[in-house]
Each structure stands twice: as C-alpha cells, then as structure tokens.
N, C-alpha and C positions, 0 to 999 in steps of 0.2 A: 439498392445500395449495399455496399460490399460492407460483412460487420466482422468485428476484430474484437479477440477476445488474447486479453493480456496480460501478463504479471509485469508489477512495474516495482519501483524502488524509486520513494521520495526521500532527497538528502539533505538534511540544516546544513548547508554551510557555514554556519557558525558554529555551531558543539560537537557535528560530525554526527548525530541521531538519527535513524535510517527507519523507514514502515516500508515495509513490502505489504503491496494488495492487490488485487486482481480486478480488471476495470473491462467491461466490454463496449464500446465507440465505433460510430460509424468514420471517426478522424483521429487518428497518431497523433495529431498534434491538437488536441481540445485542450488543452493545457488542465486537465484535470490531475490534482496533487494527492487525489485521495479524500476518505472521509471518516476517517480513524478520531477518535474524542480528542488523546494528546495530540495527535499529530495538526486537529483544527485549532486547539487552543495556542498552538505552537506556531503555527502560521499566522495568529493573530497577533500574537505577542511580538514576532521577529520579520513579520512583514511576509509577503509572497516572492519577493525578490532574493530572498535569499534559501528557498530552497530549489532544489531540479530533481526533476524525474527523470529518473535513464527505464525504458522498458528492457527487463530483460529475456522475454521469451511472448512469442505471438503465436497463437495458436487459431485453430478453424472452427473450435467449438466448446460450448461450457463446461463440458465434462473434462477433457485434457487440463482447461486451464482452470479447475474447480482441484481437478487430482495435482496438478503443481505446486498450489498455492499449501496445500494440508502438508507437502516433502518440506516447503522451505519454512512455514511459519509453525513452529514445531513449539513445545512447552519450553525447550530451553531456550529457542530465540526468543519468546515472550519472556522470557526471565531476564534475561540480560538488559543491561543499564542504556544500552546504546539505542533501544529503539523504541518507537513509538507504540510500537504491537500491545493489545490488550487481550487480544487472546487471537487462541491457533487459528489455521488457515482451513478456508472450506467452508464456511457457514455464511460470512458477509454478518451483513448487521449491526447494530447497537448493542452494546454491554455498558455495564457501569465500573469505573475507577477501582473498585473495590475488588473486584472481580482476578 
C-alpha cells in the first residue's frame, strides 16, 4: 500500500486560526485534522464541521516532509495569534500550554 507523507493546514472557519502539521496515511482523504492540544480543544469546542484541511505539499518520504514542516512552523509562526502551533515544526509530539 502506497504511503503519503504530508504537510497539511487545518482552518476554523469561524476565527480564521490555522495549524499546519505533517501527517503521513496510507488515504488523502482519512479525514485526519491534526493532533495539535489547541487545535483538539478547538475542534471540541467548535465542532468538526467547521474546520477543513487543505494539504499543501505531498511528498515520497519523512525526511522531505520532516525538513518542510521545520521551513514553515518557525518561532514566529508559533508566536503569532492566528494559529494553533505550540511549537516549531519537525519534532511531532506532545508539549504543554506553557511551553
């Protein structure tokens, strides 16, 4: 089974708050939204219906889509008000709020 490794971007349609994270599936369309702490408490809160994932780059393997995620989820996009990001890109995993 053919496996896909990808950076995606999930969007509230209601506040405009975006995560970008990198997901690898053996289906495009698994409807997975991410696993980001705000961005699950945020789908709780505001339903599943109203966010979408657009993918923006597919790549053939975890190192390509390991090194895009570190370009785009940088210290300042975790800074900024708009997204769900808790921290930089490239690690995956759980952090805490604080953080």
């Amino acid at each position: 089974m053919e496996k896909y490794y990808i950076i995606y971007e999930t969007k509230n349609l209601v506040d405009g708050k975006i995560y970008i994270g990198m997901h690898e599936t053996t289906n495009l369309n698994d409807g997975y939204l991410g696993s980001g702490k705000r961005l699950k408490r945020a789908i709780r809160y505001y339903g599943k219906e109203f966010f979408e994932r657009k993918i923006l780059f597919t790549f053939n393997n975890r190192e390509n889509m390991i090194a895009k995620e570190v370009e785009l989820v940088t210290e300042s996009f975790v800074k900024r008000k708009d997204t769900y990001n808790l921290k930089t890109g490239g690690e995956g995993g759980i952090v805490n709020e604080e953080h």
